[in-house]
C-alpha positions in Angstrom: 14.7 -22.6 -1.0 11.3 -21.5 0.6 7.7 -20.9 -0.7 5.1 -18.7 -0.6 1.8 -20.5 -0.3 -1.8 -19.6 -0.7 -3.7 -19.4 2.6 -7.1 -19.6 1.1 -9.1 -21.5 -1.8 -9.4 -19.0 -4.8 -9.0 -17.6 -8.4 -5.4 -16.3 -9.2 -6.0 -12.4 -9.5 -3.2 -11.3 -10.4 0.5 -11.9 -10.3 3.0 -9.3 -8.9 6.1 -10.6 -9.1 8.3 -12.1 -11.6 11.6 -14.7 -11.5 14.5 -12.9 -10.5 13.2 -9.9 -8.5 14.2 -9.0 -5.4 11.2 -8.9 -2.6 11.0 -7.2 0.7 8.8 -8.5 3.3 5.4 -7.6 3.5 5.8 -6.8 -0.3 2.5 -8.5 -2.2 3.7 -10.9 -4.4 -0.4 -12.6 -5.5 -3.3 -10.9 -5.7 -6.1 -14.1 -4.9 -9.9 -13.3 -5.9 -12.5 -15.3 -3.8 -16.4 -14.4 -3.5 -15.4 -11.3 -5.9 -13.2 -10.1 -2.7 -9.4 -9.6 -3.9 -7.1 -10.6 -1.0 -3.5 -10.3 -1.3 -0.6 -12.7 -0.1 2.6 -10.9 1.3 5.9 -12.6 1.4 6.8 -13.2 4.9 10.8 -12.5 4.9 13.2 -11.0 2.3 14.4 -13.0 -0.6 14.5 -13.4 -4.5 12.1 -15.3 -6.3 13.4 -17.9 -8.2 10.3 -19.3 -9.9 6.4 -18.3 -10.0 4.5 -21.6 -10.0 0.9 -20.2 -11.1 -0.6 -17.8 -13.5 -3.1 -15.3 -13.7 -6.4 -17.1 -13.3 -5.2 -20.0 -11.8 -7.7 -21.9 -9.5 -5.5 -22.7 -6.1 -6.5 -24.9 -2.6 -4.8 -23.0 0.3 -1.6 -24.6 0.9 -0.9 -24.9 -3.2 2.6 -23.0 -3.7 2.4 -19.4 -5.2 6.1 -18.6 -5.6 9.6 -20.0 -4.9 11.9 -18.2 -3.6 15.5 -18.0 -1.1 
């Protein structure tokens, strides 16, 4: 099982994904929200998530894990 991890320090936007779904790569999966600047975080391979580990307005460090996934 992989991750998906934050690569910056923010608020938890919004989340795009939900457990179960399929997701391509490049596909946004989190929307973060730092300095009222909304970045989003792409998955970096194919895969199905299998569990999202935040919520909508979440605080997260970069490196904290966004979604599970294989």
């Amino acid at each position: 099982m992989s991750g998906i991890t934050s690569n910056m320090a923010g608020t938890v936007f919004k989340v795009l994904v939900q457990a179960g779904q399929a997701v391509a790569e490049g596909e946004d999966v989190v929307i973060l929200e730092s300095m009222k600047m909304e970045v989003p975080v792409s998955a970096q391979e194919s895969g199905t998530v299998m569990r999202v580990a935040v919520v909508e307005g979440d605080f997260v460090n970069e490196g904290d894990l966004l979604v599970e996934w294989e």
